[in-house]
C-alpha positions, 0 to 999 in steps of 0.5 A: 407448730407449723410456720408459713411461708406468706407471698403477696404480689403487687399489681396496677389495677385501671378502669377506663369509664365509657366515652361519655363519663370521661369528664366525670369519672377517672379510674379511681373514682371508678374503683370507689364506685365499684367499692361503695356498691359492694359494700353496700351489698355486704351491710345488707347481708347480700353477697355478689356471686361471680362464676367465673366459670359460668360460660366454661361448661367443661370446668366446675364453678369457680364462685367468687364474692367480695367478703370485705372491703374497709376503706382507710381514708387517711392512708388512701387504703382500701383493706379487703378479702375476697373468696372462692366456694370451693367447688367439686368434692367436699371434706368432712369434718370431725367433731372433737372427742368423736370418731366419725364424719360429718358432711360440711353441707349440714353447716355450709359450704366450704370457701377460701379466703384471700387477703388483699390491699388497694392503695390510691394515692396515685392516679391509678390503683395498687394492688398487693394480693396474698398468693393463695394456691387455693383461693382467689388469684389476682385475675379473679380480682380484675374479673370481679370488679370489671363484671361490677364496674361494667355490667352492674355499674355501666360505668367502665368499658375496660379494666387493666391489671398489670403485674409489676415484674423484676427488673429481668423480664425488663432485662431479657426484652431489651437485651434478647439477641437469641434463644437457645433453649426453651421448656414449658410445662402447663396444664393443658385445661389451662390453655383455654384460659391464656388469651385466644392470640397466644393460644392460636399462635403458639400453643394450638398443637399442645391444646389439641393434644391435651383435650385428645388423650387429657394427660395432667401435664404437657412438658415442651423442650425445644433447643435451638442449637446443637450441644457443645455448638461453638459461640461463633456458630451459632445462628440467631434464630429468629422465629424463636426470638420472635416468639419469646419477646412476643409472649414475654410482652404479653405476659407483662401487659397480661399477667393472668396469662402467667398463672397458666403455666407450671414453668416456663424457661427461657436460656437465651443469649444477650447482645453481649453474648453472654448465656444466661436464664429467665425463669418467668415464674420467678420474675413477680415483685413480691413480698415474701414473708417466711415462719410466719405462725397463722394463729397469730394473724386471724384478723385484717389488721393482722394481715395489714400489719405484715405487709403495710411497711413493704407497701408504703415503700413500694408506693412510694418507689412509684412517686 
């Protein structure tokens, strides 16, 4: 029987309203709007299908619909799933007892699900999102409900989703005196996707290297000292610092950017002088949950079961 290793990341999700709803509307009210009207949709057996995709004519589809959204007044939750119609080629399935293939378009089409919980107890939104590599991320959640809050609704101008970082991102923006080494490995398909800023300054050669000879990956190593340099020889580098306290403070007020990357590390040097490591894909608050049998959490309840002590106490911490 096979265990699961089950990661959730935790996230502030804010609406803004347009400038003449601001006596009217705050963020959470927004949200509840945003939720009512979905659920609404879903009572009626109509679903709200998002292509996230639909002005990006060189990648397929990526179709995504609010599947549930349970309201827990008392407790200030919101429990909800999210999917993603898998796009490209299709499996098949085999019935039991049966040696052949049957394509799944006879019975639908083929979704991932993600699980995810809202919490509104402060004056703005919580977010804890399963990490699922397949399903719906944490940008196609702030997607979805600003497409709804803006253009169905006509209530939100703008939508901010922040990920909730360690305390070493923190630590490497306030103490970065130089940058020694540097490797970034993304998939170039995935650079058109990053912030057009970020893109622009730093990541144009490697675009236009990716869309020339269209390799899977594109690694950069970039080392700005010389091997066994001495501490005392060492310049500070400061374009370099630049750059990575610039793409670091994006990350953190931008955090979809990040799940653009297959790794992106940063040896640095500290005002103290000491050498030490930022791995950016390990600085996520995160809840992590290890041999977990998935038989055993079909329901939301289940879902919520596993996360909800960790929650109410990463809430409480932001009291």
């Amino acid at each position: 029987m096979a265990l699961n290793t089950l990661k959730f990341h935790l996230l502030s999700l804010t609406f803004t309203p347009y400038s003449y709803l601001k006596n009217e509307l705050d963020s959470n009210q927004i949200l509840f709007k945003v939720i009512t009207q979905l659920s609404k949709e879903l009572q009626a057996g109509n679903g709200y299908v998002i292509d996230k995709h639909e002005h990006q004519k060189k990648e397929n589809p990526r179709e995504i619909f609010l599947t549930s959204a349970v309201i827990l007044p008392r407790e200030k939750r919101i429990k909800c799933t999210m999917a993603l119609i898998r796009s490209g080629r299709q499996p098949k399935i085999k019935p039991k007892d049966q040696f052949e293939l049957v394509p799944i378009e006879t019975l639908g089409v083929v979704v991932e699900e993600t699980h995810f919980f809202i919490d509104y107890n402060l004056s703005y939104a919580i977010l804890c999102v399963e990490y699922h590599h397949h399903g719906p991320r944490y940008a196609d959640i702030e997607f979805y409900f600003r497409r709804v809050a803006r253009d169905v609704l006509k209530i939100s101008k703008t939508t901010s989703m922040n990920m909730y970082m360690n305390n070493k991102l923190t630590d490497v923006l306030s103490n970065l005196k130089n940058v020694l080494n540097l490797e970034v490995k993304i998939k170039p398909k995935k650079i058109a996707q990053m912030d057009k800023d970020i893109v622009g300054n730093y990541f144009l050669g490697m675009n236009d290297f990716g869309n020339k000879i269209k390799p899977k990956f594109v690694r950069m190593e970039a080392y700005f000292q010389s091997p066994g340099q001495s501490k005392t020889s060492k310049e500070i580098n400061i374009p370099a610092v630049k750059m990575v306290t610039n793409l670091l403070t994006k990350f953190k007020a931008r955090p979809f950017n990040i799940d653009c990357f297959e790794d992106f590390v940063v040896k640095y040097e500290d005002k103290e002088g000491k050498e030490d490591f930022f791995n950016l894909l390990k600085g996520k608050e995160e809840f992590i949950y290890e041999n977990i049998e998935m038989n055993n959490i079909t329901k939301r309840k289940h879902w919520y079961s596993l996360i909800v002590n960790d929650f109410n106490n990463f809430v409480s911490s932001k009291t």
